[in-house]
N, CA, C and O atoms as CSV, one atom per row, in Angstrom:
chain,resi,resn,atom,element,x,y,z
A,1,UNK,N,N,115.628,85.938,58.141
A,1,UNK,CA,C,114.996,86.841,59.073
A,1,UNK,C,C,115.954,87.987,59.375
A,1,UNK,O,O,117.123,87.684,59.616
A,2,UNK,N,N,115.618,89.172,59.388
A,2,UNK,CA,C,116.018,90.342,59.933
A,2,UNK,C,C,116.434,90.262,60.797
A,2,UNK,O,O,115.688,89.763,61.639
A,3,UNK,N,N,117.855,90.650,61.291
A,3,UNK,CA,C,118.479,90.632,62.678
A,3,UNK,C,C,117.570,91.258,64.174
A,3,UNK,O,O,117.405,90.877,65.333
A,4,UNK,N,N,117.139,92.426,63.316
A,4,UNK,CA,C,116.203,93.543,64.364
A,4,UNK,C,C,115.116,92.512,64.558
A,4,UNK,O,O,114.990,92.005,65.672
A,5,UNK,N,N,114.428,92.208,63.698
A,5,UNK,CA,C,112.905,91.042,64.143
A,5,UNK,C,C,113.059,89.877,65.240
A,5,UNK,O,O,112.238,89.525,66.086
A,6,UNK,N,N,114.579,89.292,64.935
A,6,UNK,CA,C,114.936,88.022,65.691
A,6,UNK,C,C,114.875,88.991,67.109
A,6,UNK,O,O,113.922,88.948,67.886
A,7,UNK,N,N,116.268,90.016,67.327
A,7,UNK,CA,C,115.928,90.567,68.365
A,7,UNK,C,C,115.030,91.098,69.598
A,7,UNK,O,O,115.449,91.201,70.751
A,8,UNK,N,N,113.511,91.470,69.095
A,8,UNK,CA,C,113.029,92.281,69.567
A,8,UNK,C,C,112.098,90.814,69.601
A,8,UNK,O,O,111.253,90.973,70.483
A,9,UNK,N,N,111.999,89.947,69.198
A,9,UNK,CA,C,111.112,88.302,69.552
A,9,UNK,C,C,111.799,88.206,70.522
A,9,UNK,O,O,111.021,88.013,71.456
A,10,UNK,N,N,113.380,88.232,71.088
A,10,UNK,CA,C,113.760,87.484,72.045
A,10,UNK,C,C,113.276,88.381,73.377
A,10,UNK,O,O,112.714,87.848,74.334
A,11,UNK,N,N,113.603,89.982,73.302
A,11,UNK,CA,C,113.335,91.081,74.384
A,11,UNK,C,C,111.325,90.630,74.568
A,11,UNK,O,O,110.658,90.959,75.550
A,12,UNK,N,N,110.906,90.034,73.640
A,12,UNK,CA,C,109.331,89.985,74.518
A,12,UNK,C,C,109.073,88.738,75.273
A,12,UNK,O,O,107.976,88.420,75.732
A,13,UNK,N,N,110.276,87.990,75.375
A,13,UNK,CA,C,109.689,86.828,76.040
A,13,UNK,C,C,110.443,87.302,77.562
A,13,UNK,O,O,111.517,86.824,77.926
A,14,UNK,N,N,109.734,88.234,78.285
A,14,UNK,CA,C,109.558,88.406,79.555
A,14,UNK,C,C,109.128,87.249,80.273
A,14,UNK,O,O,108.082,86.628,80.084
A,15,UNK,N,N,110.217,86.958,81.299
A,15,UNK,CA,C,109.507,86.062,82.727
A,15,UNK,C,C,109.435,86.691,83.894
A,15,UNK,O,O,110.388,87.223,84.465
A,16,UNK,N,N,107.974,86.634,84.392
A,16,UNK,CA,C,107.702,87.085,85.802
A,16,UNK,C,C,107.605,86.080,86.294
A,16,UNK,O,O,107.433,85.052,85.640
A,17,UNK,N,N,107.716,86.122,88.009
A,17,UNK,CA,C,107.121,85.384,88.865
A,17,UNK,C,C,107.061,86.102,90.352
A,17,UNK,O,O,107.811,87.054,90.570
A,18,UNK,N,N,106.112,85.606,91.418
A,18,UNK,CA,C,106.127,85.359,92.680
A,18,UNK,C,C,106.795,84.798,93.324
A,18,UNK,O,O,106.988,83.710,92.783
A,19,UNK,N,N,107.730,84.925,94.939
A,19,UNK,CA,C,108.198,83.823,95.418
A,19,UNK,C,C,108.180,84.685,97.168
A,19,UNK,O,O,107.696,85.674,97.718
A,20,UNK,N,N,108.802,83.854,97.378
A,20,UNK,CA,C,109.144,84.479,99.168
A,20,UNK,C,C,110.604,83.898,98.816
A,20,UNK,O,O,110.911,83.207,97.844
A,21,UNK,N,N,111.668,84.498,100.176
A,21,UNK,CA,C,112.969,84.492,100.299
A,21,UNK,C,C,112.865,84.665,101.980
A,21,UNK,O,O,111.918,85.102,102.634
A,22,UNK,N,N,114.239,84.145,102.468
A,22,UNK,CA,C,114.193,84.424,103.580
A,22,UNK,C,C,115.745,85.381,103.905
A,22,UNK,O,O,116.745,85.418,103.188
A,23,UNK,N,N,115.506,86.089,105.220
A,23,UNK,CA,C,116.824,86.983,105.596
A,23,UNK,C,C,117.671,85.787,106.370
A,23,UNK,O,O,117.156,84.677,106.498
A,24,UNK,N,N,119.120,86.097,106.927
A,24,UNK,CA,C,119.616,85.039,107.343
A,24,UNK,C,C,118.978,84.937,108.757
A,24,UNK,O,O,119.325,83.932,109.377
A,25,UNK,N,N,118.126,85.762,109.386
A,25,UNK,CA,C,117.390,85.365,110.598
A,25,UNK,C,C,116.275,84.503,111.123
A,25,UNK,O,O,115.778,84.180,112.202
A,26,UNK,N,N,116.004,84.116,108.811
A,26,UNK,CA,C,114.483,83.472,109.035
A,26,UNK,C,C,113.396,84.065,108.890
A,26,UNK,O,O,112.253,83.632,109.033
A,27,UNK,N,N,113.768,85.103,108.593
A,27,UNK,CA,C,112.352,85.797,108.275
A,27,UNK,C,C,111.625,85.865,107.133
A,27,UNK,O,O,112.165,86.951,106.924
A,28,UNK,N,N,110.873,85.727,106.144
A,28,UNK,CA,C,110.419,85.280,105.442
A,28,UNK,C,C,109.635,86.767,104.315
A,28,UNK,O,O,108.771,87.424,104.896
A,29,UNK,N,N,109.889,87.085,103.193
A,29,UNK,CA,C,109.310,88.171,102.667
A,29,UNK,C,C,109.373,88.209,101.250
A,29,UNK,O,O,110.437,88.045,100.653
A,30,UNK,N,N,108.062,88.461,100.559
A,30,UNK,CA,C,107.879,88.191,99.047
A,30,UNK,C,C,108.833,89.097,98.335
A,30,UNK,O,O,109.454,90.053,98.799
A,31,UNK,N,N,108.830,88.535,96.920
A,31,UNK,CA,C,109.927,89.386,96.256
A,31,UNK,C,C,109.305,88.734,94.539
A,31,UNK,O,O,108.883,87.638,94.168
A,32,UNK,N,N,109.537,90.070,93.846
A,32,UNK,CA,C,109.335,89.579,92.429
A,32,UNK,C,C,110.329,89.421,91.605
A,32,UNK,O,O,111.179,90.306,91.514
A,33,UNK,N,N,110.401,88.322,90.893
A,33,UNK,CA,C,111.616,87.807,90.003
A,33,UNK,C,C,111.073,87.974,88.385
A,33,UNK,O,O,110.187,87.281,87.885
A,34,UNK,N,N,111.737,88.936,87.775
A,34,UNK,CA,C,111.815,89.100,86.184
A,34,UNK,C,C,113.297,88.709,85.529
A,34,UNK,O,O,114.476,88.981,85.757
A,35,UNK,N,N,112.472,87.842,84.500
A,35,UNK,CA,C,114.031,86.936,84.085
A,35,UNK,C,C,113.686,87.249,82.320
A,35,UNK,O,O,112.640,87.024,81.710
A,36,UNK,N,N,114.829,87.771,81.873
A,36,UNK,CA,C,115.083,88.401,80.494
A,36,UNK,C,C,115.553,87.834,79.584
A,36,UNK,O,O,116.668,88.345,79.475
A,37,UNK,N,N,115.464,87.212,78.951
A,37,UNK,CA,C,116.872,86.745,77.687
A,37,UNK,C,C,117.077,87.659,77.079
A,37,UNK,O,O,116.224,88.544,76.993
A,38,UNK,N,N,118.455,87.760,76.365
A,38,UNK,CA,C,119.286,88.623,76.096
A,38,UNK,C,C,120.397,87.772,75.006
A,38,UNK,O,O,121.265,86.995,75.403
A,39,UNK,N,N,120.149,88.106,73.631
A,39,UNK,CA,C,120.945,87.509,72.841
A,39,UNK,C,C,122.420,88.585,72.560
A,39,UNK,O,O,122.450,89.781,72.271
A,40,UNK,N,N,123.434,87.707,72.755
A,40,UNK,CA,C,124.341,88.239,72.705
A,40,UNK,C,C,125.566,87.521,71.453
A,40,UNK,O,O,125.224,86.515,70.831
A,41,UNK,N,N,126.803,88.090,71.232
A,41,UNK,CA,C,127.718,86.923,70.920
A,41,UNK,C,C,127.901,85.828,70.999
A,41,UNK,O,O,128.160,84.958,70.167
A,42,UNK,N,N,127.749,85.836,72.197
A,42,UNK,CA,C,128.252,84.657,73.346
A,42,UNK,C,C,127.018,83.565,73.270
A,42,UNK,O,O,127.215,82.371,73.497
A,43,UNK,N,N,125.939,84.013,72.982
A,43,UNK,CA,C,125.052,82.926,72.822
A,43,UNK,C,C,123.649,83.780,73.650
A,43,UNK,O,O,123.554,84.978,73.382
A,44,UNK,N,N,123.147,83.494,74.116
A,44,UNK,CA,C,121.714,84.021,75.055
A,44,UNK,C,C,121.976,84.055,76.754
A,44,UNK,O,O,122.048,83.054,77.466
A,45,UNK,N,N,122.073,85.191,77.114
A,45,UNK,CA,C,122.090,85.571,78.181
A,45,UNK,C,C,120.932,85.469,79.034
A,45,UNK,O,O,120.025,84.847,78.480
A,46,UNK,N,N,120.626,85.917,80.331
A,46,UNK,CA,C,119.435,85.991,80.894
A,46,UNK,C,C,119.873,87.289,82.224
A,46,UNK,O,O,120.680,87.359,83.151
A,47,UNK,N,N,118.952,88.040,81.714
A,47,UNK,CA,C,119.331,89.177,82.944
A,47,UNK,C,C,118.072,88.458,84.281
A,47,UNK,O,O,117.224,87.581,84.118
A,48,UNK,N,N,118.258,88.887,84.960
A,48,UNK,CA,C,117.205,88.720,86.233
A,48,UNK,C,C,117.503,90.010,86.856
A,48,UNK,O,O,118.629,90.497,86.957
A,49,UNK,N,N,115.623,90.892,87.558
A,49,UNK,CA,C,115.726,91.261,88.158
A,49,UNK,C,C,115.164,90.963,89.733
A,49,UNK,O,O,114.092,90.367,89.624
A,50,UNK,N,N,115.459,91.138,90.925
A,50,UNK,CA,C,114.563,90.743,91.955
A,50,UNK,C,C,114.192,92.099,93.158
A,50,UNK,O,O,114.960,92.870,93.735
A,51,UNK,N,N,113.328,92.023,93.187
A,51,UNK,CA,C,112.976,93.258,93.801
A,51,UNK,C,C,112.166,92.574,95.006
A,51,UNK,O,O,111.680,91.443,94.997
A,52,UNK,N,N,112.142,93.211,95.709
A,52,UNK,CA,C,111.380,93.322,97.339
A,52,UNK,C,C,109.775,94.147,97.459
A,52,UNK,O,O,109.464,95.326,97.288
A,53,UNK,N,N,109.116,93.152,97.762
A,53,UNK,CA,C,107.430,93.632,97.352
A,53,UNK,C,C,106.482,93.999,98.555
A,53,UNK,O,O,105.268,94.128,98.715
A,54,UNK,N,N,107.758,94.119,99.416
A,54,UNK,CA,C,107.389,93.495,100.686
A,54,UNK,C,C,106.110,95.079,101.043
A,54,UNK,O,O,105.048,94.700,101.537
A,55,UNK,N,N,106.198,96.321,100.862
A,55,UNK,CA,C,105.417,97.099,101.129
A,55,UNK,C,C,104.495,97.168,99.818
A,55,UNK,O,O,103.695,98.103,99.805
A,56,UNK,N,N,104.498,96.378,98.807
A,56,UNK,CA,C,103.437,96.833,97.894
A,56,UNK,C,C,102.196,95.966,98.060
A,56,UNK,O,O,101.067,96.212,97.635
A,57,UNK,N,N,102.645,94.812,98.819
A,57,UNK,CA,C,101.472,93.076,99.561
A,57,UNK,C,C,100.799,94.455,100.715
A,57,UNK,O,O,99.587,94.639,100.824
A,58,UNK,N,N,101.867,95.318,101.495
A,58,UNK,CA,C,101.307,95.621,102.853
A,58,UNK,C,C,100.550,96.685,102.300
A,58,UNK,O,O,100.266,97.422,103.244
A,59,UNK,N,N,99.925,97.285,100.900
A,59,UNK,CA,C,99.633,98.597,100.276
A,59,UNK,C,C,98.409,97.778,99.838
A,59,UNK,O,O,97.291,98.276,99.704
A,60,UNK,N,N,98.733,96.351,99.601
A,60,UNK,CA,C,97.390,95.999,98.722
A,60,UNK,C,C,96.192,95.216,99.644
A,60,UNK,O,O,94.975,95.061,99.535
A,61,UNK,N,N,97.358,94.771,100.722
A,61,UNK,CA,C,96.134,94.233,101.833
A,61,UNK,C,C,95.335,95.376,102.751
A,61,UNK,O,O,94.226,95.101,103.208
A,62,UNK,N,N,95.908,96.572,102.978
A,62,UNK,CA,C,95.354,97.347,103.481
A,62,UNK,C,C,93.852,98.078,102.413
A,62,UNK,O,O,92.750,98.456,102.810
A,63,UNK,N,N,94.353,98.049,101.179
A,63,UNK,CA,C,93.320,98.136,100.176
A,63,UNK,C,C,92.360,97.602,100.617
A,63,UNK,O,O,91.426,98.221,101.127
A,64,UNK,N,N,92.433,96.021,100.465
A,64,UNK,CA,C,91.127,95.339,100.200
A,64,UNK,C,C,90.732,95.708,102.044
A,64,UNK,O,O,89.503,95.776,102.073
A,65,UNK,N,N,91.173,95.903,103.195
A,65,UNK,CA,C,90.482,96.281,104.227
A,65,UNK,C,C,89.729,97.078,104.552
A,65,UNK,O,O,88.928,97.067,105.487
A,66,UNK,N,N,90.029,98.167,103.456
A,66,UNK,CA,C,89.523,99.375,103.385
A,66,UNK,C,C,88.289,99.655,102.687
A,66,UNK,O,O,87.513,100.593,102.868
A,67,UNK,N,N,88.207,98.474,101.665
A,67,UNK,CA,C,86.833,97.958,100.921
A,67,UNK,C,C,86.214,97.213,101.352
A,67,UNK,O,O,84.996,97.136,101.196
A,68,UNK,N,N,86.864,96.519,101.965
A,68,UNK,CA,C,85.881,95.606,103.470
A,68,UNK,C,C,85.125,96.518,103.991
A,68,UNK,O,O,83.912,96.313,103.932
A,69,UNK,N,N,85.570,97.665,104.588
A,69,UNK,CA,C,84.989,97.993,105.645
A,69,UNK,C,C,84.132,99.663,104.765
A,69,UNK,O,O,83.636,100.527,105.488
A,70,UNK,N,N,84.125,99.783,103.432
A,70,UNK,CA,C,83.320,100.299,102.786
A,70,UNK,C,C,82.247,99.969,102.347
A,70,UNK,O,O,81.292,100.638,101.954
A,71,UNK,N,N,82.533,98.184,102.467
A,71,UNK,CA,C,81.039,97.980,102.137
A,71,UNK,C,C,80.275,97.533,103.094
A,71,UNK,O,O,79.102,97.175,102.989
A,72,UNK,N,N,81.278,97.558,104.521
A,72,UNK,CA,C,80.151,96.853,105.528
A,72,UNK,C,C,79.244,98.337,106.143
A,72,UNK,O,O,78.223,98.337,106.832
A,73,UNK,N,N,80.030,99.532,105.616
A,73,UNK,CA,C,79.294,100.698,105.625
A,73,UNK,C,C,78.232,100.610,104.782
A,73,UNK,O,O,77.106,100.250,105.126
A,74,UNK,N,N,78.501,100.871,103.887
A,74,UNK,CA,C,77.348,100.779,102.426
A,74,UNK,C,C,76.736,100.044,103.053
A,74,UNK,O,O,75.953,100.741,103.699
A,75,UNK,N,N,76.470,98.237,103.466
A,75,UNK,CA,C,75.178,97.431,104.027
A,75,UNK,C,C,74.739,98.140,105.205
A,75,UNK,O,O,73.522,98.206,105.379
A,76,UNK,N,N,75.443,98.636,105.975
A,76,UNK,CA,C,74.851,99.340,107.685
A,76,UNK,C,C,73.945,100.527,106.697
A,76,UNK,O,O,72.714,100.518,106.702
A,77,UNK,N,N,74.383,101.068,106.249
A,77,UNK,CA,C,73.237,102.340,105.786
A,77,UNK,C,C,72.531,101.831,105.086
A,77,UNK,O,O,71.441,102.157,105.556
A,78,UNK,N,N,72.278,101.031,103.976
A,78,UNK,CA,C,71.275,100.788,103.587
A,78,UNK,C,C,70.440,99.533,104.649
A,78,UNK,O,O,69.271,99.385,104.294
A,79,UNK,N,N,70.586,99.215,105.078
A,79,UNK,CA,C,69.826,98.398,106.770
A,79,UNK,C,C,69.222,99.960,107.095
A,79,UNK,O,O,68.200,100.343,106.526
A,80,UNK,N,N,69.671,100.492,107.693
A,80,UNK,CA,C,69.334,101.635,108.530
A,80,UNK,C,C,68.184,102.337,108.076
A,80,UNK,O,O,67.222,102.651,108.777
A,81,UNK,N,N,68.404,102.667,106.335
A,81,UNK,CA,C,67.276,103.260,105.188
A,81,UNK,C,C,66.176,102.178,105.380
A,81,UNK,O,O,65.037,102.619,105.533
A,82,UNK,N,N,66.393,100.396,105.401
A,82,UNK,CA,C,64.994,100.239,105.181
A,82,UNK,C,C,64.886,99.918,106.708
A,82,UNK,O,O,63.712,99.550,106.702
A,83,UNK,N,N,65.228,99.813,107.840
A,83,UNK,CA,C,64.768,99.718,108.790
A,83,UNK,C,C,63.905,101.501,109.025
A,83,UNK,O,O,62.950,101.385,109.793
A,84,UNK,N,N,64.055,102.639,108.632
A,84,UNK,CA,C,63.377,103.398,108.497
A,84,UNK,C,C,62.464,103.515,107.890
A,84,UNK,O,O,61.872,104.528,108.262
A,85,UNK,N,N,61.871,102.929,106.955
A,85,UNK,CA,C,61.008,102.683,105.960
A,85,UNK,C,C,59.693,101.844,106.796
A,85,UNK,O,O,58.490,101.924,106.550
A,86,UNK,N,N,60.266,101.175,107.668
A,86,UNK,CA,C,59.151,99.776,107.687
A,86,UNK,C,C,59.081,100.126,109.693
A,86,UNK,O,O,58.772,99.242,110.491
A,87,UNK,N,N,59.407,101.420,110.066
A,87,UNK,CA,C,59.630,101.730,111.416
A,87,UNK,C,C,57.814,102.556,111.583
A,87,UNK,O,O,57.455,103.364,110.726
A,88,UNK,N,N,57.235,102.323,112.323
A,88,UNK,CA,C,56.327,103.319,112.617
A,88,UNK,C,C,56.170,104.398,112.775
A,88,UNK,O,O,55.047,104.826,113.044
């Protein structure tokens, strides 16, 4: 096998995950963990990155609130259309 082929098999086996972590106060806040292998000399490495998600959860829950409350619009107007319809 081609050195480059072996290589670029090892760079696609990406690991993601989900987790929570806490600060030393106890406070509790999600964070995403990407874990890399990395063939080296030395044998296979693993990079990790961890990042803090903590405003992209507070970006995505406000989303879906915001579609909540688009569609409880959308049902109020269409109520309203056939309560006009069937009104004297």
């Amino acid at each position: 096998m081609e050195p480059g082929l072996r290589q670029r098999r090892w760079r696609s086996r990406l690991a993601r995950g989900l987790s929570f972590t806490e600060t030393e106060d106890g406070n509790q806040f999600p964070i995403e963990i990407m874990l890399s292998p990395l063939k080296s000399e030395d044998g296979v490495l693993v990079t990790a990155a961890i990042r803090d998600i903590s405003e992209r959860k507070q970006l995505e829950r406000q989303l879906q609130q915001s579609q909540k409350m688009e569609a409880v619009g959308q049902l109020t107007a269409e109520l309203l259309t056939i309560s006009t319809i069937f009104s004297p």
